[in-house]
N, C-alpha and C positions, 0 to 999 in steps of 0.2 A: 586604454580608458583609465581615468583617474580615479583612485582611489581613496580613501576618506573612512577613520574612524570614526566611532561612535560609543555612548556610554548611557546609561539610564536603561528608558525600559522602549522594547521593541516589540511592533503590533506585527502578528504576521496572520496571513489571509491564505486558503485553501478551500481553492475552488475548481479542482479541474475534475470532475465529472460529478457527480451528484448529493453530495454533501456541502452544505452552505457552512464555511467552519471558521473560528478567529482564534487567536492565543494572543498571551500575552506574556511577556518573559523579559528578565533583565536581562544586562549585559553578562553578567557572572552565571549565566544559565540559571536560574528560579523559577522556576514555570509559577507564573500569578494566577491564569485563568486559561482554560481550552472549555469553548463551545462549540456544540458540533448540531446542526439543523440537518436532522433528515430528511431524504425526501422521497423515503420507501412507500409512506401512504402513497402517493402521488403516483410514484411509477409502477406499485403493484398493480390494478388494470391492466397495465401491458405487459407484463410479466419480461419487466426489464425497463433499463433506462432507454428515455425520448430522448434524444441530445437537445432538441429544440426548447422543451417541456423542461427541462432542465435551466437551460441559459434562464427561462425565462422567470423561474423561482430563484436562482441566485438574485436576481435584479430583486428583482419583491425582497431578497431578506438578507443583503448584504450590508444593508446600514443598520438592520435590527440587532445581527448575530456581534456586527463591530461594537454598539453599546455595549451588549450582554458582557462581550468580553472586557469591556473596559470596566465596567461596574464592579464586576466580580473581582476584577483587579483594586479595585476602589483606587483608580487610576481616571483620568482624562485624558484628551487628545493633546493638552499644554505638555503632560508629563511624558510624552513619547521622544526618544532621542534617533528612534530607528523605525523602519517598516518594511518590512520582508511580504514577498509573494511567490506563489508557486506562478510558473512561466509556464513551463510544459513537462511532461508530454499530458495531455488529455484530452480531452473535448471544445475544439477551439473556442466556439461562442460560449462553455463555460467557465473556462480560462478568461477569455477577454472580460467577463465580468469582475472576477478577482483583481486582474492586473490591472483595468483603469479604474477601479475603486484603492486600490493599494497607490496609484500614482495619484491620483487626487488627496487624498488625506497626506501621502509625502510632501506633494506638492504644494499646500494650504499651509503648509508649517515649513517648507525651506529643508525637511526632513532630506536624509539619504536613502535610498532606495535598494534595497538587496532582493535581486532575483534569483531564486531558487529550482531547481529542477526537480521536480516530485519523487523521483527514484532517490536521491538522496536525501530526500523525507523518509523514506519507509528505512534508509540509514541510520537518518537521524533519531527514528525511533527504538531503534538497538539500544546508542550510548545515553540517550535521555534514561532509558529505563534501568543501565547499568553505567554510571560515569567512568567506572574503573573496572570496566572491560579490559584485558589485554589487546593489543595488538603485536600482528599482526590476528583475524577473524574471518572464518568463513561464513558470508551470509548466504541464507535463502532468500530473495526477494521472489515474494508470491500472491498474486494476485488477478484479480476480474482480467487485467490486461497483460500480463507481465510474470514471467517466473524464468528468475535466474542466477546460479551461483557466480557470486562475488567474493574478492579476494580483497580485502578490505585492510591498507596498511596504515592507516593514517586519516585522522577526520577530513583529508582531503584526496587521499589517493584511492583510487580504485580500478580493481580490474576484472572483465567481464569472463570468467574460467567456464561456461557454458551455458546453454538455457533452451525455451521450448523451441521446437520448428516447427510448429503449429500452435493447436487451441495452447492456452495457457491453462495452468491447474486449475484458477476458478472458474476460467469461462466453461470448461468440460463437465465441473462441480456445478455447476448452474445449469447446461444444458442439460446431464442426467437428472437433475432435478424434476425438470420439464416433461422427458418422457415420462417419470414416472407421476406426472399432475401434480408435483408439490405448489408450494407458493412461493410467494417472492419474500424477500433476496433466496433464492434458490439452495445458494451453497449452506445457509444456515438451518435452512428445512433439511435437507438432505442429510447433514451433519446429527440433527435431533433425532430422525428416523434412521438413520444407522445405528445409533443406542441402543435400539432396542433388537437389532435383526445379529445373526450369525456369519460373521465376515468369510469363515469358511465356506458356505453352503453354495457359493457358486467361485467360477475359476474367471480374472478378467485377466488380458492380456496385459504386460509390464513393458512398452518397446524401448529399444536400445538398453534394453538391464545389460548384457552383454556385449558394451559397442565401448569401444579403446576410447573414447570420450567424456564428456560430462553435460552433453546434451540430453532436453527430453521432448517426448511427444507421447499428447496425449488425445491423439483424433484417431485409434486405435479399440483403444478404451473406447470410448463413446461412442464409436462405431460397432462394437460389441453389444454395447446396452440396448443400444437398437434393435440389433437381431435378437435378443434374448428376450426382449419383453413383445418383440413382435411375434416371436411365438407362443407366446402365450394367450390364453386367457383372457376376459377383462374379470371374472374370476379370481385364475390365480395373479393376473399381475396384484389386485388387493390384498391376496393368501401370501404373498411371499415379498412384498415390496421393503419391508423392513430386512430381511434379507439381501436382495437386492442392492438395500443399498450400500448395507453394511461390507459387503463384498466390492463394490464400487467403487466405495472410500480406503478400502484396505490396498489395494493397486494404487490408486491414487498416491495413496501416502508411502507406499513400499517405492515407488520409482524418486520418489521427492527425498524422503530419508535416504534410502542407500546411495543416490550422486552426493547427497550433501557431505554424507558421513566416508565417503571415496576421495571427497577432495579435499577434505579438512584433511585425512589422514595424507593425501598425496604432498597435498601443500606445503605441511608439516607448522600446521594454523595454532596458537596457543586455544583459541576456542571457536563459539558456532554461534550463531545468532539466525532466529527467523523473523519475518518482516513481511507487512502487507497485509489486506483481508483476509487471504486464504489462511496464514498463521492463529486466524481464530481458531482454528478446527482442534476438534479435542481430539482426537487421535495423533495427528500433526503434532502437536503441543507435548502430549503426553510422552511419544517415541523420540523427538527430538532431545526433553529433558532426562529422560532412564537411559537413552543408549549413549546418547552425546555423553553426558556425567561416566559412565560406563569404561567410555573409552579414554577416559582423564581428561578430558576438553571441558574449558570453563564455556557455561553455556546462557545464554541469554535469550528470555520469551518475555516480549513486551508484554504489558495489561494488555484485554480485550480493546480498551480503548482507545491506546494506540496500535494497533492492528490494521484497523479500519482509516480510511484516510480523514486525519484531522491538519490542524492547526500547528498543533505543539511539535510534533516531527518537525515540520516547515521550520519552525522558530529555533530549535532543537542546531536544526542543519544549518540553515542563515549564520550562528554565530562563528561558522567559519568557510564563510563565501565572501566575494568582496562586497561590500556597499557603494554604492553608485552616488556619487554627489550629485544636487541639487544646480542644476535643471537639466544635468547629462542625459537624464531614466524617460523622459518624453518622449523619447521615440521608441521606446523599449516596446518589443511586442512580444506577444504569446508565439510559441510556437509548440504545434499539436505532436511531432515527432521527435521531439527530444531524446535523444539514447543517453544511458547510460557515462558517464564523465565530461558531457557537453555542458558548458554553460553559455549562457549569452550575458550580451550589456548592449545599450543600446546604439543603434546604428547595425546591430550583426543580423 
């Protein structure tokens, strides 16, 4: 496929599961504008995202959020030289919203089109929040879908050094939220009410802490939460839920810290970097910055608001993906399984 630079300012779009999001960023990386539409009103009711209910709010606000961001850029669509999208991995029909709103506005302008793989967004949100990170870096990629260390040489190379073999950190963070009736987004209730409880006061399981690898799993855990609060109480599950969960969250983060902090050292990584929704988490955050700094490893924690799947990562990552000339990217499609150092262009 052919190739094709570009200079000025590039729109890029982040749509694969339920955040309506746009950025805007020059060639030289300046981040101008990140808008990000949530759509937790929406899918608290179900206490989780509808994929359908989803596609169907990007449509409703993916030319709203693309002003928002052009504005705040105090930019127009004349002044764009480039347009970045996330391709996959996510939710297909709200992928396909991004992608043929991102091919359309390339398309109306003769633009290039750079397709993006969303695991290398939550990369990209590393070196956006630190540009002179060293490398080589071990990341944590952690999130609703997804949790995996990465060995990180290069703003283009990467490699996959372990990850879950089941629920992934947030989906188990969200699902013990649920037992214990929090609200939605789960992991952030759950997160608030461990604040206050005693991480010690219960014992959860930690699997493969001891396994010659750099794998994790965490449908263990959350299969514990089950029994413990099944025997309880609807009483004491209320008397001791801040314990509960504080203890939840401590496992949680005890299996996530110690592979991260196992392969940084195996690797023999200059630093650590965390990445994805789950990286919100104040414990997470806190253990990775005292112990990583600790161990002499330069370490790097995005804001909260690139944590969360935006725009700017997307944009972040695009400036070192290829761009796709005008009118190669038509056929370009979403694809919901993307792994880890796959890219597409189009025809693949």
């Amino acid at each position: 496929m052919a190739r094709v630079s570009w200079s000025g300012m590039m729109l890029a779009l982040e749509t694969s599961c339920d955040d309506t999001c746009a950025a805007v960023m020059t060639s030289e990386g300046h981040l101008l504008s990140s808008v990000i539409h949530s759509q937790d009103v929406i899918h608290k009711k179900y206490g989780g995202v509808v994929p359908e209910v989803a596609s169907r709010a990007h449509a409703e606000r993916a030319t709203v959020v693309v002003r928002e961001a052009l504005e705040e850029a105090d930019a127009g669509i004349a002044d764009l030289g480039a347009v970045a999208v996330t391709v996959g991995p996510g939710l297909i029909g709200a992928l396909l919203i991004g992608v043929n709103t991102g091919k359309a506005i390339a398309w109306a302008r003769r633009l290039p089109l750079i397709p993006v793989n969303h695991l290398h967004g939550h990369l990209g949100s590393m070196w956006l929040t630190d540009p002179d990170a060293p490398f080589p870096f071990l990341a944590l990629v952690v999130s609703g879908g997804h949790t995996m260390l990465v060995r990180v040489d290069s703003h283009r190379d990467f490699t996959l050094l372990g990850q879950t073999l089941d629920d992934a950190a947030g989906e188990a963070m969200d699902k013990a939220a649920r037992l214990l009736g929090l609200g939605y987004p789960g992991g952030k209730e759950l997160d608030q009410l461990a604040e206050h409880g005693d991480p010690t006061a219960y014992s959860f399981p930690i699997a493969l802490r001891a396994a010659d690898n750099l794998n994790l799993s965490f449908s263990g855990v959350k299969t514990a939460m089950y029994y413990l609060l099944r025997d309880m109480s609807p009483e004491e599950r209320i008397e001791h839920a801040a314990d509960v969960a504080a203890s939840y969250r401590a496992a949680v983060v005890e299996a996530l810290v110690s592979k991260l902090l196992r392969a940084a050292v195996s690797e023999r990584v200059a630093g650590i970097a965390i990445g994805g929704g789950v990286a919100a988490n104040s414990l997470l955050r806190q253990r990775v910055q005292t112990e990583g700094r600790a161990k002499g490893f330069h370490v790097v924690v995005p804001s909260f608001e690139l944590c969360t799947d935006n725009a700017a990562m997307i944009a972040s990552a695009a400036l070192y993906e290829d761009a796709l000339p005008y009118p190669t990217y038509l056929d370009l499609e979403a694809t919901a399984s993307l792994t880890l150092g796959q890219r597409v262009s189009a025809g693949a």
